[in-house]
N, C-alpha and C positions, 0 to 999 in steps of 0.2 A: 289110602293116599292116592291122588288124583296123579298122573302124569304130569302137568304144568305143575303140581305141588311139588313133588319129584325133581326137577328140572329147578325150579325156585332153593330148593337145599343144595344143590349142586348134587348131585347125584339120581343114574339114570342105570338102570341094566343092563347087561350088555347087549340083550336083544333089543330093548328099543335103540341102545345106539348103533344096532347095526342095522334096523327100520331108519334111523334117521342119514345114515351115510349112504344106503339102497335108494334113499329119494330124492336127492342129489344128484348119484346117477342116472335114474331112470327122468327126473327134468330135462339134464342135457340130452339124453337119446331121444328120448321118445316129442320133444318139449313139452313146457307146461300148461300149457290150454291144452294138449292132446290124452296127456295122460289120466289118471284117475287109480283111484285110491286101491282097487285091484290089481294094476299092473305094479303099483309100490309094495306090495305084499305077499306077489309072487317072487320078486326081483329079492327079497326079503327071508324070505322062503317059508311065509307064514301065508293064511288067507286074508283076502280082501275081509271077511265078514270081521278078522279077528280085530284088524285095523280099525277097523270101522264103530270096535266096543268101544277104544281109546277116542279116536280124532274122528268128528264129523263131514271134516271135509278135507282135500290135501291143500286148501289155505291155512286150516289149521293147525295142519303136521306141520308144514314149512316153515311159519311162524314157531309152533314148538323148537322144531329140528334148530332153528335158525339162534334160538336165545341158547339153547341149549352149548351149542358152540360158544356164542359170545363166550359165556359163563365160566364154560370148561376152560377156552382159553383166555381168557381176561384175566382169571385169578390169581394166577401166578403174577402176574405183569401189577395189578391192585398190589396185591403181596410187599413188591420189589419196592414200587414205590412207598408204600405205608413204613415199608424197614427203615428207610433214611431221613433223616430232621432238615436236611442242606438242599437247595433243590438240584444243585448241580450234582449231586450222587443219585437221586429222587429220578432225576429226565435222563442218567447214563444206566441206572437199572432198568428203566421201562425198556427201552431203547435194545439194549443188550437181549432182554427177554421177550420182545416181540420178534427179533432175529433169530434166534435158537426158536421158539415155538412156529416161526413161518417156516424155517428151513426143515425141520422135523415133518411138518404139513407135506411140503412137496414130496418130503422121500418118501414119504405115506404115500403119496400119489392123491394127497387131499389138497394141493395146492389152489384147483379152482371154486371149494365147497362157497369160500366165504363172499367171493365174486359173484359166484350163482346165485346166492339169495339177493344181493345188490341189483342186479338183474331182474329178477323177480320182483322184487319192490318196487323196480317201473313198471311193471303192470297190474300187479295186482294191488287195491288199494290199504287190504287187511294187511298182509305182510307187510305193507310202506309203512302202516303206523304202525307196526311192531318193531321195524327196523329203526324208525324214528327215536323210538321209545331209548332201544338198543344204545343208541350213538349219542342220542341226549346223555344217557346215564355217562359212558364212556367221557364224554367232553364235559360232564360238569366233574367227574372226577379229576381230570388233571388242571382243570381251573381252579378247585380247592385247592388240589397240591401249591398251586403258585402263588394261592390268597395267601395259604399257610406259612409260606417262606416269602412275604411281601417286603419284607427290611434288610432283605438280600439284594433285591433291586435297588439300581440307583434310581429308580421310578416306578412306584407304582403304576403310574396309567398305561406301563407297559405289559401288564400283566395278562388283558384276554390277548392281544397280536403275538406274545410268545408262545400262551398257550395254543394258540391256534394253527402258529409255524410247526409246534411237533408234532400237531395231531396229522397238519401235511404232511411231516416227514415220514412218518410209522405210515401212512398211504403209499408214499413213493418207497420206502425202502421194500413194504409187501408187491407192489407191480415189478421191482426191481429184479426179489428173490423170482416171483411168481415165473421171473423170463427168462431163469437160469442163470442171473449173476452171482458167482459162487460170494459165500454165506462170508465168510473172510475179509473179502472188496466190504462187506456190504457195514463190520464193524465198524471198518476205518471210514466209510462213510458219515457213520453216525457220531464218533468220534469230532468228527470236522462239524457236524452240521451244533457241536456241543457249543462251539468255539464262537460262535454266534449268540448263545446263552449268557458268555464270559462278558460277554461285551457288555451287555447290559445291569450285572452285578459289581458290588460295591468293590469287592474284594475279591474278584475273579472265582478260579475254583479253586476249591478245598486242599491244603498241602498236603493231605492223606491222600488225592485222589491222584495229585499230580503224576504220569505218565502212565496210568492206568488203562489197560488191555483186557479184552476178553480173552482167553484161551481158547487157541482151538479145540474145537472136540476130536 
């Protein structure tokens, strides 16, 4: 099985994910026109030649490294969503689980990994349509979600502008975490930004859901 096959299953070794967290670092230091596929595989603590069996270039580790992320962390948040019929529980799971996996990120000290490839996609053009690929996928996921739950809205035709408000939101709440705003503020953020949602559905939220908190960890 191929490495991108690997990566496609969700599941990756720990050595390549710790070649994929290595060249992340070594982008920011060294940056990414400068470096090359040796200095990621000492940094790695494997040989350039070894890298070199996997990925033919480090646009193509990046682009790997870079889905591989999505994947890892998308799936949980796919997950959350997939568990609820209602979309107001559906956009308060994503919501919920994009905070807990950004905030876990930083204390990993992995807060800037997902930045950096976004970065990278402005220059490089391979990575840009891989990230494209990425975000397509991400954004027609939770436009499904809203097609799926459309007679919850008092309008349909409100359905891509809502989708598109929280795919803002999961952006600004990640710059938010990324800048040290503790993980807590950032619930009752999300919280608030739900209340926007209400607005637009027939029957508000869900009486299960009504005064619903995430717990601190």
């Amino acid at each position: 099985m191929k490495p991108c096959d690997k990566i496609e299953a969700g599941n990756v070794s720990p050595e390549a994910e710790r070649l994929f967290d290595q060249c992340v670092k070594v982008f920011l230091l060294k940056g990414y026109e400068a470096c090359t596929l040796d200095d990621i595989g000492k940094a790695a603590g494997c040989s350039g030649d070894c890298v070199k069996e996997h990925f033919s270039s480090k646009q193509e580790l990046a682009a790997a490294a870079m889905r591989w992320y999505y994947i890892k962390y998308s799936r949980h948040m796919r997950t959350e969503m997939a568990m609820h019929q209602d979309i107001y529980s559906a956009m308060e799971a994503v919501l919920f689980a994009f905070i807990e996996i950004s905030c876990d990120q930083v204390h990993a000290n992995k807060g800037l990994f997902v930045r950096t490839f976004i970065d990278i996609s402005n220059v490089d053009d391979f990575v840009k349509e891989s990230f494209k690929e990425l975000q397509d996928d991400w954004e027609h996921q939770v436009l499904d979600k809203f097609k799926q739950c459309q007679l919850e809205l008092k309008d349909d035709a409100d359905i891509e502008v809502l989708a598109h408000y929280f795919l803002t939101v999961i952006e600004g709440l990640y710059e938010m975490i990324k800048y040290g705003t503790p993980c807590d503020l950032m619930y009752k953020v999300a919280i608030e930004s739900l209340g926007v949602l209400e607005l637009h559905m027939k029957n508000g939220q869900p009486k299960k859901k009504k005064g619903s908190k995430k717990k601190s960890k």
